[in-house]
FIKOLKE-435437 format. One record per residue (C-alpha): residue number from 1; residue in three letters; chain; x, y, z. Coordinates in Angstrom, 1 decimal, decimal comma, padded with zeros to 4 digits. Example, Ala and Ser with C-alpha at 12.3 -4.5 7.8 and 13.67 -1.06 7.14 Angstrom:
<recs>
(1; "Ala"; "A"; (012,3; -004,5; 007,8)),
(2; "Ser"; "A"; (013,7; -001,1; 007,1)),
</recs>
This chain:
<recs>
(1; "Unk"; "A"; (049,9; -148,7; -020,5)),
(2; "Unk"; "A"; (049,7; -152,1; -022,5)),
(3; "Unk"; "A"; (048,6; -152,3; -026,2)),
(4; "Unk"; "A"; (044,7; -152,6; -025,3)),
(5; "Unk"; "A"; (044,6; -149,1; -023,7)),
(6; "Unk"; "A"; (046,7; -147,7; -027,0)),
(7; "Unk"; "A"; (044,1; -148,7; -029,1)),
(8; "Unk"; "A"; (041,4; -147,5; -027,3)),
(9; "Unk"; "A"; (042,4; -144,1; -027,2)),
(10; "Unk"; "A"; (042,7; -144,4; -030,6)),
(11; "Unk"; "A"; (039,1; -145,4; -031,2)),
(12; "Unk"; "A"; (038,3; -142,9; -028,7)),
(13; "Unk"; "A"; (040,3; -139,9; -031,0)),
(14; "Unk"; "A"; (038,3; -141,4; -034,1)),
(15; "Unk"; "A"; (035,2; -141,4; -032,4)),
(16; "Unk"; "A"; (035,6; -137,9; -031,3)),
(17; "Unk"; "A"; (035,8; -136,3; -034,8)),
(18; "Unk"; "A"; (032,7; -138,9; -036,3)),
(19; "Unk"; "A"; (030,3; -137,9; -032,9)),
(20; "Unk"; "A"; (027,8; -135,8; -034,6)),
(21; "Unk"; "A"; (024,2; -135,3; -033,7)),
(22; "Unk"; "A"; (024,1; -135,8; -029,9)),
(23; "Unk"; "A"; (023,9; -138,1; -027,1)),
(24; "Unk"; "A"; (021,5; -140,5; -029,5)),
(25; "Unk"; "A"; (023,2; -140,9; -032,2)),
(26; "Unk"; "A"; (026,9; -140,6; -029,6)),
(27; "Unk"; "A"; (025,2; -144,1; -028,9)),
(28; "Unk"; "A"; (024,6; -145,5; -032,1)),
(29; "Unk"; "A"; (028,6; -144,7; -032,5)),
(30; "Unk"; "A"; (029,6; -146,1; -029,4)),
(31; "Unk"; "A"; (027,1; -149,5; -030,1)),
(32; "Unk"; "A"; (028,8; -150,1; -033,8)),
(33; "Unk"; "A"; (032,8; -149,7; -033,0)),
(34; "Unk"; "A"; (033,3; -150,1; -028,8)),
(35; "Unk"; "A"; (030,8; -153,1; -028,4)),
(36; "Unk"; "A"; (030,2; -154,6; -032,0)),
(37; "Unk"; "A"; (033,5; -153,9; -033,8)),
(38; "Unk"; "A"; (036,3; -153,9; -030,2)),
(39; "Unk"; "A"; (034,0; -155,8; -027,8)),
(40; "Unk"; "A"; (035,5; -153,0; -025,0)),
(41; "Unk"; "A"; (032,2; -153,6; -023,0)),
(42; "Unk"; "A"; (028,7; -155,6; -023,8)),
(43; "Unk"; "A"; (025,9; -154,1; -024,8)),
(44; "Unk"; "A"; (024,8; -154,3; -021,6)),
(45; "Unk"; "A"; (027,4; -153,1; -019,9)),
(46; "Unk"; "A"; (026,9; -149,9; -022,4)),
(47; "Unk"; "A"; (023,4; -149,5; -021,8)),
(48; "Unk"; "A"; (023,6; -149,5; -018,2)),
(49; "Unk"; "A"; (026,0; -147,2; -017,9)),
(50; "Unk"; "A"; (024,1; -144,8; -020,7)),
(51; "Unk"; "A"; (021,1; -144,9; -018,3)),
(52; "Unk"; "A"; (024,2; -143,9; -015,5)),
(53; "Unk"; "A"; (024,8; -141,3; -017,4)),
(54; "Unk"; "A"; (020,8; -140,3; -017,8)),
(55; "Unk"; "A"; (020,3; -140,5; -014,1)),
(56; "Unk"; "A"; (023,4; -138,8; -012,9)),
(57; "Unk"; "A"; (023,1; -134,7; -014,0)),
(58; "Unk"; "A"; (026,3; -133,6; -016,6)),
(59; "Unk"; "A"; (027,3; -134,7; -020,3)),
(60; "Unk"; "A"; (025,9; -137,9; -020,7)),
(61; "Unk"; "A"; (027,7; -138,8; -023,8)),
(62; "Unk"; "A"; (030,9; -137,9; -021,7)),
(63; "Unk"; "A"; (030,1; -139,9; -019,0)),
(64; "Unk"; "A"; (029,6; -142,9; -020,9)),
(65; "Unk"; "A"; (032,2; -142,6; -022,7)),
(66; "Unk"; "A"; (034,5; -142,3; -019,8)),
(67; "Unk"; "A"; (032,5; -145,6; -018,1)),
(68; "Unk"; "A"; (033,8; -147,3; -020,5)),
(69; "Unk"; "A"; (037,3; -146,5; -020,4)),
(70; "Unk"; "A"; (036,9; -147,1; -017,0)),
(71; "Unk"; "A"; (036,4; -150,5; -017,1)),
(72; "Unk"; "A"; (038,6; -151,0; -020,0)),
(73; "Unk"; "A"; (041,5; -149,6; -018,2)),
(74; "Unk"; "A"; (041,1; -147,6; -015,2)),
(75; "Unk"; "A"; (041,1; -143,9; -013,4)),
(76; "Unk"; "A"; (044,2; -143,2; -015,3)),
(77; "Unk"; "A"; (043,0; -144,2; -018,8)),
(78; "Unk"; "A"; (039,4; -142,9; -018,1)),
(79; "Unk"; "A"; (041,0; -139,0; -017,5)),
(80; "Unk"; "A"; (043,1; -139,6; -020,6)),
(81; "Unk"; "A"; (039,8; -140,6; -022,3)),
(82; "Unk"; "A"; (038,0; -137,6; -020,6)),
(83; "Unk"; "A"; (040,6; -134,7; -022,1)),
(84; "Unk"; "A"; (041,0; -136,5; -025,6)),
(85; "Unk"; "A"; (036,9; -136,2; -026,2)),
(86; "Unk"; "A"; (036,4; -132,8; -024,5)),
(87; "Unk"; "A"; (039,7; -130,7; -025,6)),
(88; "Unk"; "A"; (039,5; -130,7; -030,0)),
(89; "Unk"; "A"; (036,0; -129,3; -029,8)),
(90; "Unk"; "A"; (036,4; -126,9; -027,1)),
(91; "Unk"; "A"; (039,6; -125,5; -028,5)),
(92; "Unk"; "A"; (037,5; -124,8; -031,5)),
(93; "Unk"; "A"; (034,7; -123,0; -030,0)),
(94; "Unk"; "A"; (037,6; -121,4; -027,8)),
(95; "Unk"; "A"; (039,2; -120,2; -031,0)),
(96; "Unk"; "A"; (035,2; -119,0; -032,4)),
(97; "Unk"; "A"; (035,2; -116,9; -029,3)),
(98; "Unk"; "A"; (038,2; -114,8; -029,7)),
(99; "Unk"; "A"; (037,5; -114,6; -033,7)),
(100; "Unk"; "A"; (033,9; -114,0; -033,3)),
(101; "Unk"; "A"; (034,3; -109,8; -033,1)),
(102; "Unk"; "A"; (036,1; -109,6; -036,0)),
(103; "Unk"; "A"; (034,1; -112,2; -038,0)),
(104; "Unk"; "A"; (030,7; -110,9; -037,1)),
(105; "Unk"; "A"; (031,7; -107,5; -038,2)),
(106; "Unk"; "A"; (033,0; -108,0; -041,0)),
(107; "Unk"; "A"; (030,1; -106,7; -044,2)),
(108; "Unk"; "A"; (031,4; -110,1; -046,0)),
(109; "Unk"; "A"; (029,9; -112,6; -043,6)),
(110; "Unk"; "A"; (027,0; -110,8; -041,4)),
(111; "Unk"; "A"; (025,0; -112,2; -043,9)),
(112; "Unk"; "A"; (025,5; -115,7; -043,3)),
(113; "Unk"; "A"; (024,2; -114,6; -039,2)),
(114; "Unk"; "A"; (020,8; -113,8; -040,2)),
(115; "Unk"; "A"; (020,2; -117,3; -041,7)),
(116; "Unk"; "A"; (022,0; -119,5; -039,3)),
(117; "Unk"; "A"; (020,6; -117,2; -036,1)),
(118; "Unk"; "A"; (017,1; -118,0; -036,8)),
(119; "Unk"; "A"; (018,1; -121,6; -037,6)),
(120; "Unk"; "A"; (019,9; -122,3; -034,4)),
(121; "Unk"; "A"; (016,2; -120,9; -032,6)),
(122; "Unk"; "A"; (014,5; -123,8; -035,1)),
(123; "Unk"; "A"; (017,2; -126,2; -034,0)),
(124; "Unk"; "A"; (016,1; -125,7; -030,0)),
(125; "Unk"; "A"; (012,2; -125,4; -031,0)),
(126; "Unk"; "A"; (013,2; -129,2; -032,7)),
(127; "Unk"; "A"; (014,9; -130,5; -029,3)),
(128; "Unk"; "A"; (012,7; -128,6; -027,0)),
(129; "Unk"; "A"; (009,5; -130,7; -029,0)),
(130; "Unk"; "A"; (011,2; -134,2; -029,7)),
(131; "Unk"; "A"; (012,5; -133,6; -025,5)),
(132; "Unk"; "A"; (009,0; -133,5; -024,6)),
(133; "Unk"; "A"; (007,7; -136,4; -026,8)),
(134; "Unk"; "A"; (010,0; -138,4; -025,1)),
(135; "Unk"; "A"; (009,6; -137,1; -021,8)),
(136; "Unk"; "A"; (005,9; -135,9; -020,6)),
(137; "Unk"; "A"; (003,6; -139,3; -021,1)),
(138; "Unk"; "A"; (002,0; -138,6; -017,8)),
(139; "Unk"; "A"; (000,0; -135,9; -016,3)),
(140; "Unk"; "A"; (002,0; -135,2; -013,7)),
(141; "Unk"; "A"; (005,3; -134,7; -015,6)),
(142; "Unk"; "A"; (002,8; -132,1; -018,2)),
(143; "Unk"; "A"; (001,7; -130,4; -015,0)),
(144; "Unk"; "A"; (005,9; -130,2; -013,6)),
(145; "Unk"; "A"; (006,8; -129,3; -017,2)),
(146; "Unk"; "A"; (003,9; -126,3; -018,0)),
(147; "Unk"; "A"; (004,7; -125,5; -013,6)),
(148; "Unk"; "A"; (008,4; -124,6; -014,5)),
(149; "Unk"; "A"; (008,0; -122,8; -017,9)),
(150; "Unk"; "A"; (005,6; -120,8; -015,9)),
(151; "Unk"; "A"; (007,8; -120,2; -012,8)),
(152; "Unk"; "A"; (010,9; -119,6; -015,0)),
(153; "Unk"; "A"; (008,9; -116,7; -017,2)),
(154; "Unk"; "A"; (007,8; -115,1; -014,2)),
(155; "Unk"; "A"; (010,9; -115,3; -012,0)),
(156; "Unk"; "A"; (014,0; -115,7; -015,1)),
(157; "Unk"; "A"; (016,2; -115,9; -011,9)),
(158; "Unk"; "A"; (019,4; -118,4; -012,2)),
(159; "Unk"; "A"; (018,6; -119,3; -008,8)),
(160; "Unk"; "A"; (014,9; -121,1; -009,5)),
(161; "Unk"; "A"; (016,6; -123,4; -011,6)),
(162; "Unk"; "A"; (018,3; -125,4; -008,4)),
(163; "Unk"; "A"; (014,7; -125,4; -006,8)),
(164; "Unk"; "A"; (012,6; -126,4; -010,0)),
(165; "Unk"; "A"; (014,6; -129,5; -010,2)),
(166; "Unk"; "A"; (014,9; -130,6; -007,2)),
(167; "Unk"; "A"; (010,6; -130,1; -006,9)),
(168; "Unk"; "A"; (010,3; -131,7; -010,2)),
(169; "Unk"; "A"; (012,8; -135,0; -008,5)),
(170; "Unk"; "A"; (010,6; -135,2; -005,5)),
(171; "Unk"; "A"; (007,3; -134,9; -006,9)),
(172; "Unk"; "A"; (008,4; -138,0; -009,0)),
(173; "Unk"; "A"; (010,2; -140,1; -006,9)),
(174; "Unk"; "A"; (007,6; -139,5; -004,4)),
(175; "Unk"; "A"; (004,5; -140,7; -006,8)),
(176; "Unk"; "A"; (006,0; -143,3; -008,6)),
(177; "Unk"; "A"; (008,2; -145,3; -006,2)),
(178; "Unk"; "A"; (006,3; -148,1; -003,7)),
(179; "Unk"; "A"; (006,8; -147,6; 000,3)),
(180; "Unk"; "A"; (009,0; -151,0; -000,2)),
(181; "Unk"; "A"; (012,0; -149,4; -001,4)),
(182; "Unk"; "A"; (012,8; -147,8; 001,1)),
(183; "Unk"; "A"; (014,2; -150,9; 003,0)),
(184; "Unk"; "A"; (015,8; -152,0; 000,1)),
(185; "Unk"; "A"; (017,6; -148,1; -000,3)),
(186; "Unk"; "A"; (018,8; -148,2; 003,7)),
(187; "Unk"; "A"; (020,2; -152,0; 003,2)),
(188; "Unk"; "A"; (022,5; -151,0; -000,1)),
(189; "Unk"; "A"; (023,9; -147,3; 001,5)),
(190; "Unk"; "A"; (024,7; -149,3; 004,5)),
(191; "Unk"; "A"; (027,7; -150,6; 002,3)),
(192; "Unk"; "A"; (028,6; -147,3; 000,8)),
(193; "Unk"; "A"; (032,0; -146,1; 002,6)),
(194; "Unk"; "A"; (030,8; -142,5; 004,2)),
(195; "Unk"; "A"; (034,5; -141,1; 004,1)),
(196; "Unk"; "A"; (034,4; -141,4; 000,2)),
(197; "Unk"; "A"; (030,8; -139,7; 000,5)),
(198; "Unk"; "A"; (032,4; -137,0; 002,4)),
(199; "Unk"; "A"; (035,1; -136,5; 000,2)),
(200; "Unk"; "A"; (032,6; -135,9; -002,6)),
(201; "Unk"; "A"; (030,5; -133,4; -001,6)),
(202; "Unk"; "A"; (033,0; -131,6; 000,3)),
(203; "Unk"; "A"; (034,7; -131,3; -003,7)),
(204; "Unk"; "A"; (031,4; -130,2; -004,7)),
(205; "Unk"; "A"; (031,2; -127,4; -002,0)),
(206; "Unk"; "A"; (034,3; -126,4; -002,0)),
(207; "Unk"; "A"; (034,1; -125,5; -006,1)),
(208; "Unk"; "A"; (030,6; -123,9; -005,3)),
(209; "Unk"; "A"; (031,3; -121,9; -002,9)),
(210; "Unk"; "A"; (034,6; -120,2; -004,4)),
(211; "Unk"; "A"; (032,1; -117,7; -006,4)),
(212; "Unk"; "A"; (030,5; -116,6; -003,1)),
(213; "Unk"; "A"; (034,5; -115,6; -001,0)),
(214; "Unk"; "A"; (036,2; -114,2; -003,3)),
(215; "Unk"; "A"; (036,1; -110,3; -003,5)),
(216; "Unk"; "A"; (034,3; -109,2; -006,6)),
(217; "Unk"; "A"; (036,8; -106,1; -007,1)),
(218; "Unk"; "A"; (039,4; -108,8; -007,7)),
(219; "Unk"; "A"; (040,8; -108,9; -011,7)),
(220; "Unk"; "A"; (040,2; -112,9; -010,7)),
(221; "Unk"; "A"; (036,7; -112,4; -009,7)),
(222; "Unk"; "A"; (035,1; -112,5; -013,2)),
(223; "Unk"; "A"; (037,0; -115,8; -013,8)),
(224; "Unk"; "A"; (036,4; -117,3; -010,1)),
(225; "Unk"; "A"; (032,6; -116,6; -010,4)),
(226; "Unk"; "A"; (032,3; -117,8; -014,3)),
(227; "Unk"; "A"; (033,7; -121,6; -012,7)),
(228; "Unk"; "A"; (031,5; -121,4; -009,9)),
(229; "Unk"; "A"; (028,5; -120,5; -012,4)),
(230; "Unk"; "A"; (029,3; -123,4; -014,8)),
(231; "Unk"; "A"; (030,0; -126,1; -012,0)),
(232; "Unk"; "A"; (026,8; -125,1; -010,6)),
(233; "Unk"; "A"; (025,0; -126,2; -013,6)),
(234; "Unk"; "A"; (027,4; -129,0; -014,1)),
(235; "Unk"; "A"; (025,7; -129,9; -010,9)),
(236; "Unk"; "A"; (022,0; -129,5; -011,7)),
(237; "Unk"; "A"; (022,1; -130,7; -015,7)),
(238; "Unk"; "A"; (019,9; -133,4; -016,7)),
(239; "Unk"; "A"; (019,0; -134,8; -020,0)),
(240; "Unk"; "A"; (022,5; -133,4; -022,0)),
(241; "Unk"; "A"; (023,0; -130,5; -023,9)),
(242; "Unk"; "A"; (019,6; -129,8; -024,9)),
(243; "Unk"; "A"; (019,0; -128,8; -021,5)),
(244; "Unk"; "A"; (022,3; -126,8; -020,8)),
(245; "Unk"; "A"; (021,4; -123,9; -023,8)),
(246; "Unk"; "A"; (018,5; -123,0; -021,9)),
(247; "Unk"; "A"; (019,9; -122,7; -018,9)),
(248; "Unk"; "A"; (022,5; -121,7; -020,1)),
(249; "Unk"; "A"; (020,4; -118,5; -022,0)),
(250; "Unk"; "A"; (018,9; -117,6; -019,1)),
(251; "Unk"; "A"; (021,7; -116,9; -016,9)),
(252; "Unk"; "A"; (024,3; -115,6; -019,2)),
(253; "Unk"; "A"; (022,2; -114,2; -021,8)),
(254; "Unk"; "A"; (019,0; -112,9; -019,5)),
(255; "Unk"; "A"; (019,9; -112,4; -016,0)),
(256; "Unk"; "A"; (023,7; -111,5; -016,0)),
(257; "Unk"; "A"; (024,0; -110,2; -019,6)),
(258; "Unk"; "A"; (027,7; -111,7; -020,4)),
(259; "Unk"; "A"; (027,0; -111,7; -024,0)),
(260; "Unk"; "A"; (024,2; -111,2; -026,7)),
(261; "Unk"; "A"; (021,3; -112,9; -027,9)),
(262; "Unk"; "A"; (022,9; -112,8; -031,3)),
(263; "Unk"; "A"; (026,5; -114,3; -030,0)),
(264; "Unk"; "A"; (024,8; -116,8; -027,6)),
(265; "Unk"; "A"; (023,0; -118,0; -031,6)),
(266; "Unk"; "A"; (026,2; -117,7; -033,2)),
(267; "Unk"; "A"; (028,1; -120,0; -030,9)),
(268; "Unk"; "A"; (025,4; -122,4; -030,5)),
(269; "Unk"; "A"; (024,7; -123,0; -034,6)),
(270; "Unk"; "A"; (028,9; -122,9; -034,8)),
(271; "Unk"; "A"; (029,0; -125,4; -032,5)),
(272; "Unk"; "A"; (025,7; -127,7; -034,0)),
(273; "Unk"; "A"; (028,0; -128,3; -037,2)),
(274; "Unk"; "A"; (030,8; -129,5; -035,1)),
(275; "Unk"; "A"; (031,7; -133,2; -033,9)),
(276; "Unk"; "A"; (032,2; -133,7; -030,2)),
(277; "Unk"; "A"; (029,8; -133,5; -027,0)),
(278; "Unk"; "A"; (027,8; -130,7; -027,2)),
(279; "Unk"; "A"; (028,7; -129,0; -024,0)),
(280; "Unk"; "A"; (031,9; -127,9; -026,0)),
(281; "Unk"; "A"; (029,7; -125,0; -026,4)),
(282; "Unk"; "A"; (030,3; -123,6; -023,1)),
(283; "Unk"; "A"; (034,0; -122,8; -024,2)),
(284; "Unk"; "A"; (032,3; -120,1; -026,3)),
(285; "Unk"; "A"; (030,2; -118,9; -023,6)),
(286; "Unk"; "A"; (032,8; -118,8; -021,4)),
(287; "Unk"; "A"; (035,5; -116,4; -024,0)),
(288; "Unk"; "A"; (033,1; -114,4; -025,0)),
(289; "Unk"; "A"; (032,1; -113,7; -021,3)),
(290; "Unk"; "A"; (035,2; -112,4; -020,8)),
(291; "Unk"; "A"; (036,3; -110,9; -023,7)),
(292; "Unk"; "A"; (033,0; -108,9; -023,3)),
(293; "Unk"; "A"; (034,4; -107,6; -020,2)),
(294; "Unk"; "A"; (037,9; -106,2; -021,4)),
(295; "Unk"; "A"; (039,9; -109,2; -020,2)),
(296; "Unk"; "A"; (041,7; -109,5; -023,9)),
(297; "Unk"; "A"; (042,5; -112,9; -025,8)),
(298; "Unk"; "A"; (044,4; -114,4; -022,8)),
(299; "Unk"; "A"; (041,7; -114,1; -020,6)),
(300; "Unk"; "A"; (039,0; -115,5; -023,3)),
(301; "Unk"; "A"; (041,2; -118,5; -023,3)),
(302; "Unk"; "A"; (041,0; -118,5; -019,7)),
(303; "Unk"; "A"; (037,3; -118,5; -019,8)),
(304; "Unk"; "A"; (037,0; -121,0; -021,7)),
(305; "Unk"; "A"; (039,4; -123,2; -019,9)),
(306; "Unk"; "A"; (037,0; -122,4; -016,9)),
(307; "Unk"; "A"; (033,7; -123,1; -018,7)),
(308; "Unk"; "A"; (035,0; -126,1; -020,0)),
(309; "Unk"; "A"; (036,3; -127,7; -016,8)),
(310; "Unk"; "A"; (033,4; -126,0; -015,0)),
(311; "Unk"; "A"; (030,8; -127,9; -016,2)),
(312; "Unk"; "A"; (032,1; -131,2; -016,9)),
(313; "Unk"; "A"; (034,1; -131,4; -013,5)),
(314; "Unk"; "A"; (030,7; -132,2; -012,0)),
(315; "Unk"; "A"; (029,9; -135,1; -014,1)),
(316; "Unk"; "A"; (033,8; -136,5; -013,7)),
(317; "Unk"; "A"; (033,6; -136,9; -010,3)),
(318; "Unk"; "A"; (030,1; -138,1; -010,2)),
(319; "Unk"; "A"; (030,6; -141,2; -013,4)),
(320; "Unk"; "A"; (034,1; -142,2; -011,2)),
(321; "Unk"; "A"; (033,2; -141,9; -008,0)),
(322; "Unk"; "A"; (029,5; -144,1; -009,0)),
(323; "Unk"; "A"; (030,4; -146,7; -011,2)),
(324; "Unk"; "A"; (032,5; -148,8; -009,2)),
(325; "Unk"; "A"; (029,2; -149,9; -007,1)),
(326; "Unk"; "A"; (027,0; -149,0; -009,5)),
(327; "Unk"; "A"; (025,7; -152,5; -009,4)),
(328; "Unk"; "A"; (024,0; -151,8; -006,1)),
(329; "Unk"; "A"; (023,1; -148,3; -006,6)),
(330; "Unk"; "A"; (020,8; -149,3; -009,8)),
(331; "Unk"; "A"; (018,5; -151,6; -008,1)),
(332; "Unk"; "A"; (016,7; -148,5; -006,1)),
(333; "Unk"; "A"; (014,4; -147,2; -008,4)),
(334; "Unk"; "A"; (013,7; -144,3; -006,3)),
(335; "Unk"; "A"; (016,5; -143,1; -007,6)),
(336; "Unk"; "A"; (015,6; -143,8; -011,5)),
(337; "Unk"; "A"; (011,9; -142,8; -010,6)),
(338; "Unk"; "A"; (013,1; -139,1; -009,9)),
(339; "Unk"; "A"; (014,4; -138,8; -013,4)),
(340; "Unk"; "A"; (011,0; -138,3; -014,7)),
(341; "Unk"; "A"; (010,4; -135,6; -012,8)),
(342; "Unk"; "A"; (013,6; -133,4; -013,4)),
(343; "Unk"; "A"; (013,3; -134,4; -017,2)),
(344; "Unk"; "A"; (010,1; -133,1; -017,3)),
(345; "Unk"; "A"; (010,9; -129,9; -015,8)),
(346; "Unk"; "A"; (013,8; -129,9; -018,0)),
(347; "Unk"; "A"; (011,3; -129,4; -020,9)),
(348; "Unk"; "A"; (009,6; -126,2; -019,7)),
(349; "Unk"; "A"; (013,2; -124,9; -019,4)),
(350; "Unk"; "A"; (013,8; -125,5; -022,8)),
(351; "Unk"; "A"; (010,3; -124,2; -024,0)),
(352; "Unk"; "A"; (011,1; -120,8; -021,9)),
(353; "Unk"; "A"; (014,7; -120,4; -023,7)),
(354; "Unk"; "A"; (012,6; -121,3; -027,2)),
(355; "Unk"; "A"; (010,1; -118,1; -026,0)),
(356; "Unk"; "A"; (013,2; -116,0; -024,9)),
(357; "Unk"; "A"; (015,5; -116,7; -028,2)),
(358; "Unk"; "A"; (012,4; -115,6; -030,2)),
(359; "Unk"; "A"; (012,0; -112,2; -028,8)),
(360; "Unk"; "A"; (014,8; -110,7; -031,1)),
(361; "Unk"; "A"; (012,9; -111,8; -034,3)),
(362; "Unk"; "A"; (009,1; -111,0; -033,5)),
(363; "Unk"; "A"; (007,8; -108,8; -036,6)),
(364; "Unk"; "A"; (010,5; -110,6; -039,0)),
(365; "Unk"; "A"; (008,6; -113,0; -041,5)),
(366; "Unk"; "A"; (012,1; -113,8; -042,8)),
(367; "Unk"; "A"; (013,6; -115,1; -039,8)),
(368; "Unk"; "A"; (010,2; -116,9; -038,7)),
(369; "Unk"; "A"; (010,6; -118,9; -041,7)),
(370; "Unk"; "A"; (014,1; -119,9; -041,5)),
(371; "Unk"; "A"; (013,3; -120,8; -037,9)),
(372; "Unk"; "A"; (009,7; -122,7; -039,1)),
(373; "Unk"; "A"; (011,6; -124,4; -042,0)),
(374; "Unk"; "A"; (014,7; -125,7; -040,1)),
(375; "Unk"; "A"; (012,3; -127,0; -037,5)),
(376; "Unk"; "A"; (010,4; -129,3; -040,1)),
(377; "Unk"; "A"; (013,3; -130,0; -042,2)),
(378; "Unk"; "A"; (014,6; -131,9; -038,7)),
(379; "Unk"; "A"; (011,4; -133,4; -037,9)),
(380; "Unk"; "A"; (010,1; -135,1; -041,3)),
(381; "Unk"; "A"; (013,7; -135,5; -042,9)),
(382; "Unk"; "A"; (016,8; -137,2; -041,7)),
(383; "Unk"; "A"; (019,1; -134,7; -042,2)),
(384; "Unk"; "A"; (021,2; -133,8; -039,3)),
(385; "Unk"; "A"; (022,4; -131,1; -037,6)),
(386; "Unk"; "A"; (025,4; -129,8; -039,4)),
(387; "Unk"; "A"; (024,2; -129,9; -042,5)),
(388; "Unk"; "A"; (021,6; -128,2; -041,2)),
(389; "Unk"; "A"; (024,3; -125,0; -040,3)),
(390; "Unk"; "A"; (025,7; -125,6; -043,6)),
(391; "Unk"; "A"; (022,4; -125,3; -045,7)),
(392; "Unk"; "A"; (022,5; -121,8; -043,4)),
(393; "Unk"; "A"; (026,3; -120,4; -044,7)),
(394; "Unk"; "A"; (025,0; -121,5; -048,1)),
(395; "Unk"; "A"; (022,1; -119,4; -048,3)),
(396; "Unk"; "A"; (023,9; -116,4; -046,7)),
(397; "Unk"; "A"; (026,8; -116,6; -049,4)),
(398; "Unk"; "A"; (024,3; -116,9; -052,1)),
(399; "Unk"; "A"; (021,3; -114,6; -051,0)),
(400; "Unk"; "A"; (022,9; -112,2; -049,0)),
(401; "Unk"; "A"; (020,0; -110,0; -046,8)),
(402; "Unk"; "A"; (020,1; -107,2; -045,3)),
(403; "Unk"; "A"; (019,3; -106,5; -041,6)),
</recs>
């Protein structure tokens, strides 16, 4: 590993503990110190492979991130890249999960849950809305968006999430992309080696399918079916981590009941005050899943390990295995055109989770405010996130309510 590499992973350790605020401001980071300040990549090289990482589904931020240390150095330094961004965060949500019992029922700080609860709902209301600004500026992608909030109320099965976006893909690719491009798409596969294809999505089967084999009175079949539930969103997530909670929310939280509306809160406003890709929070999820279900402090370690490596394993293979002809595969915009559509069912998931989180609260003028009030402080001020959270703890230390 020459010098180069050493100091990139040390920009890369630096950057992981100044990433707030999501995959937006993730790039405004990456802009100032990997292209302006190290000259690792242009910045077209960075922009290109950010819109990569918006057309492929997993962590964008991630997958940028690891583009780049791909062409600075390589598979190996790319999977050194990956685990230094990923692990510091997810330890700590790891750790959140196996204190959170003790922490939320302790008198001293239940307090501080009933501020930053509501607050994490205003948080989602703010990405649901500022999602859809940026996403529904046609009438098709309004009718796709309002189609799967409506479908996802009705049905709140895991399983129309698959189907939703793949519809809301082919409606846009479909309508937006001119009968020329299809030539253009046969020509550039043509080059595309088919045993590397093979390999791929016989990875991606083989993780999928483990969930469906494994016998369910198995002590391993929690754990086993936990991956397989993460890697099949890993699969399906577009648009970063404002589209996982939902998701997310309705699986876990709705449909298979691994843990509470107010822990699913908890973890996601702990997790809005901390630095790192925001998919961290599924090492939270995935504990408390399994702490929830008797398996003790080694098994909530477990499920975070398998949350963590779950969802992102998706996204891994996908950034590697793509950017090395990436250069063909952007010119067919059939491929960019179906973005659109899954973006803009994307936001009637996230308006559905918004409906969902706000169930526990109906009838409480307190929480409706914090939830009102963190949504416009957001929108018409420029504070972020985490101090956001922190404004939260301060207010529950200071005004203590009751429940």
């Amino acid at each position: 590993m020459t010098r180069r590499h050493l100091v990139f992973l040390r920009d890369a350790l630096v950057y992981t503990f100044s990433a707030f605020g999501g995959p937006q401001a993730h790039l405004a980071i990456l802009l100032r110190d990997f292209v302006e300040k190290r000259g690792y990549v242009t910045e077209a090289e960075l922009m290109e492979l950010n819109a990569l990482a918006q057309i492929l589904p997993g962590p964008s931020s991630t997958q940028t991130l690891v583009g780049i240390a791909w062409k600075v150095g390589g598979l190996r330094l790319a999977l050194i890249t990956f685990f230094l961004w990923i692990l510091p965060s997810a330890t700590l949500m790891c750790i959140a999960a196996v204190c959170y019992k003790s922490f939320a029922g302790h008198n001293q700080y239940a307090p501080i849950l009933l501020y930053v609860q509501p607050m994490a709902v205003g948080i989602v209301a703010y990405a649901a809305f500022t999602f859809a600004k940026r996403c529904l500026k046609t009438q098709t992608s309004v009718m796709l968006a309002v189609g799967s909030l409506i479908a996802t109320l009705i049905l709140q099965n895991a399983y129309a999430f698959p189907i939703l976006i793949l519809l809301g893909g082919i409606v846009s690719s479909a309508m937006e992309t001119q009968p020329q491009e299809d030539e253009l798409r046969i020509k550039l596969f043509a080059n595309v080696n088919p045993r590397k294809v093979s390999y791929f999505i016989g990875i991606l089967l083989l993780f999928a399918a483990l969930g469906a084999i494994i016998n369910k009175t198995s002590p391993f079949s929690l754990p086993v079916r936990l991956f397989e539930n993460f890697y099949r969103n890993g699969i399906l997530i577009h648009g970063g981590g404002q589209v996982l909670v939902p998701l997310m929310y309705t699986e876990f939280v709705e449909v298979k009941h691994y843990l509470s509306n107010s822990e699913f809160l908890s973890g996601y406003a702990i997790q809005q005050a901390l630095p790192g890709p925001t998919f961290a929070f599924t090492s939270f999820v995935g504990g408390l899943s399994l702490g929830n279900h008797g398996y003790g402090i080694g098994g909530q370690i477990i499920g975070s390990m398998v949350a963590v490596l779950g969802i992102n394993m998706p996204g891994l293979i996908l950034i590697l295995f793509i950017v090395p002809f990436w250069e063909d595969l952007k010119k067919i915009t059939r491929i960019k055109n179906s973005l659109s559509g899954i973006n803009s069912v994307a936001v009637g998931f996230m308006a559905t989770a918004f409906l969902l989180l706000t169930k526990p609260f109906l009838g409480d003028w307190r929480a409706d405010l914090l939830m009102v009030g963190t949504f416009l402080l957001l929108y018409f001020t420029k504070i972020k996130t985490p101090i956001v959270i922190l404004i939260g703890i301060i207010l529950g230390l200071l005004f203590p309510m009751a429940a």
